[in-house]
N, C-alpha and C positions, 0 to 999 in steps of 0.2 A: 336684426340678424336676417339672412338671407334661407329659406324656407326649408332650407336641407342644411343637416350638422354634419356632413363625413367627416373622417378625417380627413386633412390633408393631401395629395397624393404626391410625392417629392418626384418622381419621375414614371413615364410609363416604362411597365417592366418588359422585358424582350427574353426575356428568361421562358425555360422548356419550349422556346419554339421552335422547328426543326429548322436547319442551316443558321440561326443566329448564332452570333459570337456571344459566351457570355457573359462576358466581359461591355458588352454594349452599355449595359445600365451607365455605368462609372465610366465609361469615355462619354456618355451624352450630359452624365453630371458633369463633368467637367468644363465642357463646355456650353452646360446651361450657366455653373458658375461664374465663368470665367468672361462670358463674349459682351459684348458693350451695349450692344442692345439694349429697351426692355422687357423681359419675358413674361408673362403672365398665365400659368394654364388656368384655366376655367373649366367648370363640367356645366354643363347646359341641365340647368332643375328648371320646372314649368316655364321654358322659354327664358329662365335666369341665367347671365352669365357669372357663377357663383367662383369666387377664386377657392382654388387648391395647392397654390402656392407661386412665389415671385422669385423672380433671381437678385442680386446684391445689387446690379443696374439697375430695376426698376426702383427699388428704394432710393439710389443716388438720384438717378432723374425725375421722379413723379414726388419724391419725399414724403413718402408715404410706406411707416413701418411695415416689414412683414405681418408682424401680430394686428397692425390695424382692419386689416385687411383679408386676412383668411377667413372661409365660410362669409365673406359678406360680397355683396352684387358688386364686379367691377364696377358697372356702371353710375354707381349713386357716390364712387369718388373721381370718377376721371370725366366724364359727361358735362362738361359746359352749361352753366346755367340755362340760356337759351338752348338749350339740348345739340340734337342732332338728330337729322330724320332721316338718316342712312344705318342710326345703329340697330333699329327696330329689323332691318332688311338685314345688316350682317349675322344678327342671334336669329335671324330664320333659315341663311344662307349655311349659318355653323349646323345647327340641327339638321339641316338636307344633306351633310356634309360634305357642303362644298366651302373655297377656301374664298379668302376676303381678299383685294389689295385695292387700299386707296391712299388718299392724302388726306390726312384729318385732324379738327382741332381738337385736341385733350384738356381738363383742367391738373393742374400738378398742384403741390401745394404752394407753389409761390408764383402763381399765374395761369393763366392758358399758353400751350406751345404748339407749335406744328409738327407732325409727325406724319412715314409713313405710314401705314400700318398694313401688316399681315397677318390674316388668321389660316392657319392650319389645324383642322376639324382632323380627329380619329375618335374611333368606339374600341370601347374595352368588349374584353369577351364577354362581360355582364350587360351589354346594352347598351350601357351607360357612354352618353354622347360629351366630349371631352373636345379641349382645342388647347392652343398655345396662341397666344397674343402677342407678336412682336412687334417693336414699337422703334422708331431709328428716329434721332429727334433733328427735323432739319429746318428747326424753325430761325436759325441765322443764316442759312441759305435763300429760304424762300423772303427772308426779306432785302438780302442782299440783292436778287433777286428782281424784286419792285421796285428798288432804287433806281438799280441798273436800268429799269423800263424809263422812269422819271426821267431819270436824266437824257436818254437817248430823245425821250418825246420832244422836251426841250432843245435839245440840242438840232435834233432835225427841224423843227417850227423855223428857228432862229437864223439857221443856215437857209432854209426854203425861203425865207422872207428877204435876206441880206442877199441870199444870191438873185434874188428878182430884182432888187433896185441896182446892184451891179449890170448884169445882163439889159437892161433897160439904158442903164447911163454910157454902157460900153453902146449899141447899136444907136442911141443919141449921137454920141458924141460921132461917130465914125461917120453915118449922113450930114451932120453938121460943117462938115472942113473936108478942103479938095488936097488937102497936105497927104498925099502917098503914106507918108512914116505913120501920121497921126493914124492914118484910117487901117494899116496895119497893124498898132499896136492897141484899137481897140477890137480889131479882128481878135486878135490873139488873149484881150482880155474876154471878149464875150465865150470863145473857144475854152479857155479854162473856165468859167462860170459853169459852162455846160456840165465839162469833166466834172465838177464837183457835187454838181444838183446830181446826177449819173450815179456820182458814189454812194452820194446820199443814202437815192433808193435801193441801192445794193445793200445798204447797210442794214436797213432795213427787213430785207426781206432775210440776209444773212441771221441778223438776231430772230426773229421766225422762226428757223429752220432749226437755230438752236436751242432756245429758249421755250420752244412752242408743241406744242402737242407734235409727238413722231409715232404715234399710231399709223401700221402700216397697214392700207387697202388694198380691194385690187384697183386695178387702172388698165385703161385701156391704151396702149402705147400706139399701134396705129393712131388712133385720133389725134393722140398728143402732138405726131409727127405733123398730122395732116392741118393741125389748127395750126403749129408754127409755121411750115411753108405757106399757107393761105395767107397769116398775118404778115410776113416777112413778105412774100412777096406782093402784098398790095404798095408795100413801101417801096419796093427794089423792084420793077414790073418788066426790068431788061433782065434780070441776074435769074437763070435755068434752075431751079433746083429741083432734082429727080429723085422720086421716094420710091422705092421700091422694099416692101416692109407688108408681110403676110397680112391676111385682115381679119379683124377682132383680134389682133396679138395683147393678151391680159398677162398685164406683169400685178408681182408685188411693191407697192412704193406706197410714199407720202404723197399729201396733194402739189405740197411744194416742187414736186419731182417736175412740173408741167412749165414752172418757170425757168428750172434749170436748163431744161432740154432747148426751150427754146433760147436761150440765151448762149449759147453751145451754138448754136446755126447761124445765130445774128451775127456772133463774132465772126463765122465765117466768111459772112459778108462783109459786112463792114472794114475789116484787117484785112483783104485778098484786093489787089491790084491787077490790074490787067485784066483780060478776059477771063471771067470767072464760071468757073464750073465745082459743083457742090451736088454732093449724093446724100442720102439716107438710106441704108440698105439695114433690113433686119434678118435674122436668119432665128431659129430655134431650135433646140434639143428636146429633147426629155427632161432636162435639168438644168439649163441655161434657156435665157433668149438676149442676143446680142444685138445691138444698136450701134452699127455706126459711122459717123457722121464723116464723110472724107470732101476734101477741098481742094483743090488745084492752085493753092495761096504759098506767101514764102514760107508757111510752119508759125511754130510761135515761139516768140523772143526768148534768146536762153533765160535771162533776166525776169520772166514770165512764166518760166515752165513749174516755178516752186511748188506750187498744187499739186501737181502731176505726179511730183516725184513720191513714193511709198512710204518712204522712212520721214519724210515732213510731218510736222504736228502743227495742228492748226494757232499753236503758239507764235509762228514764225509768219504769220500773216504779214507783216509788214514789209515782204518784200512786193515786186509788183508795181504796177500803176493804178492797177482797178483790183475789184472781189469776185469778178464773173465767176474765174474760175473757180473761187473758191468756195463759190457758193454752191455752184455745179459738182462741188466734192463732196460738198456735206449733205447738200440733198439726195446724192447717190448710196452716198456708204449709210445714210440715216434710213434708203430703202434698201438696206443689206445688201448693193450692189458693190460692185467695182468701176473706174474709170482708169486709163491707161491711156498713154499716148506715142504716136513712132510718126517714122515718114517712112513710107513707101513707094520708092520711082518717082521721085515729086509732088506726092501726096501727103496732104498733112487727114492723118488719120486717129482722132478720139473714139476709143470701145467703148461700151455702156454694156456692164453685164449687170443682168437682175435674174430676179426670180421668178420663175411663172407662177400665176396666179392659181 
């Protein structure tokens, strides 16, 4: 048994406090009853997280009765044999009263499962240090998840390998024979080989951006600007591109936001005919800082604009040729920005709004 017998505590009371409802108790049972979660409060005795009572989902999911479980340490049923050496840190983080969020593995009784977990720490008016333990079970996510990594790893090895012996046999064959047609249609097969290695890596970094830590930093958006036109234009050393963008401009964004942006500029180049002209112009508010990119190019292809548009869901990816844009979407809206797109007098003009830092 766990070093302290209270009783049980079914819920915390909200009762005689001044402006509660008092009716509070029995809307929050309800919805400790009721919600799909697992709930577990705990009072914190000598650094113990001792239960005081579960909701009807934690016994579905962990299978582990009420009765077995009250007055006794959460942690000596749901803690993994090989333990965990974050939970030491969360029953110190509950007592400081601060709150917990991670991804972590539990034991249940019919195995280990992955879960988020959230603790939310409160104190009773007697001292007494209290939390609630919720538990969201997403352990067929996170392994759908790894799959989905597998198979892409795979999938890109096999493509990076097949399309190197294509690309190699297509510029063989095309120096090999003085036949016009021949050396055209290996032209035009090496040309696709490219497009797809291209996609490849877009794919790539696309799952990244989804799949992959969206923890937002700050960043510093000048630089961003200044390292794309430096790289961009070592490759394009005729093509002007004039940045005009405050200095030290610190937005909020992902790291991935550095790829985006530059791939935003390259398509400027690379799609614009004729004499080219390309800006970067930033400006700032108190509450915005805008980015953006204008091009003197013919715009972009209606058939291409799919990203762009507001009401598109990243389900409909399959329209398009490429993922630039729509990688450049999700790295935006993942650093709580906006992108947008218009022509202006012959300009093709993409906005980047963010947040300052």
């Amino acid at each position: 048994m766990a070093p302290d017998s209270h009783q049980p505590t079914e819920y915390p009371s909200a009762k005689n406090s001044p402006g509660v409802p008092t009716d509070l108790t029995d809307r929050f049972g309800r919805l400790f009853d009721l919600i799909g979660d697992a709930v577990v409060e705990i009072e914190l005795v000598e650094q113990e997280p001792v239960v005081r009572t579960v909701n009807p989902a934690f016994e579905d999911i962990f299978g582990y009765s009420r009765e077995d479980v009250l007055g006794e340490s959460l942690n000596e049923f749901i803690l993994p044999e090989e333990g965990d050496s974050q939970a030491a840190t969360f029953d110190q983080r509950t007592a400081a009263g601060k709150d917990n969020h991670a991804i972590v593995r539990r034991q249940t009784a019919t195995g280990v499962r992955e879960f988020l977990y959230r603790g939310v720490p409160y104190k009773r008016k007697d001292g007494r240090q209290f939390a609630f333990a919720i538990y969201s079970d997403i352990t067929e996510q996170r392994t759908y998840e790894r799959h989905i990594k597998v198979i892409h790893r795979i999938l890109r090895h096999n493509l990076r390998n097949n399309l190197s012996v294509i690309l190699t046999a297509a510029t063989q064959t095309g120096e090999m024979t003085d036949d016009p047609e021949i050396e055209d249609l290996s032209a035009m097969v090496a040309r696709h080989a490219r497009s797809l290695e291209t996609l490849g890596e877009e794919t790539r970094t696309l799952e990244q951006i989804l799949t992959g830590d969206q923890t937002s930093c700050p960043l510093d958006l000048t630089a961003i600007c200044e390292d794309a036109v430096e790289s961009i234009t070592a490759d394009h050393p005729d093509i002007p591109i004039h940045l005009n963008i405050p200095e030290s401009t610190s937005i909020t964004g992902i790291p991935k936001l550095q790829t985006a942006i530059y791939g935003l500029v390259e398509n400027a180049v690379i799609h614009n005919t004729g004499e080219v002209n390309i800006e970067l112009v930033g400006t700032q508010t108190d509450d915005h800082i805008v980015l953006e990119i204008r091009d003197n190019g013919p715009g972009i292809p209606e058939d291409e604009l799919t990203p762009l548009l507001p009401e598109t869901q990243i389900t409909q990816l399959q329209h398009g040729s490429g993922l630039g844009l729509w990688l450049a979407r999700c790295a935006i809206e993942a650093s709580d920005g906006q992108l947008t797109y218009n022509r202006e007098g012959g300009w093709t003009v993409l906005q980047l709004v963010f947040r300052p830092a």
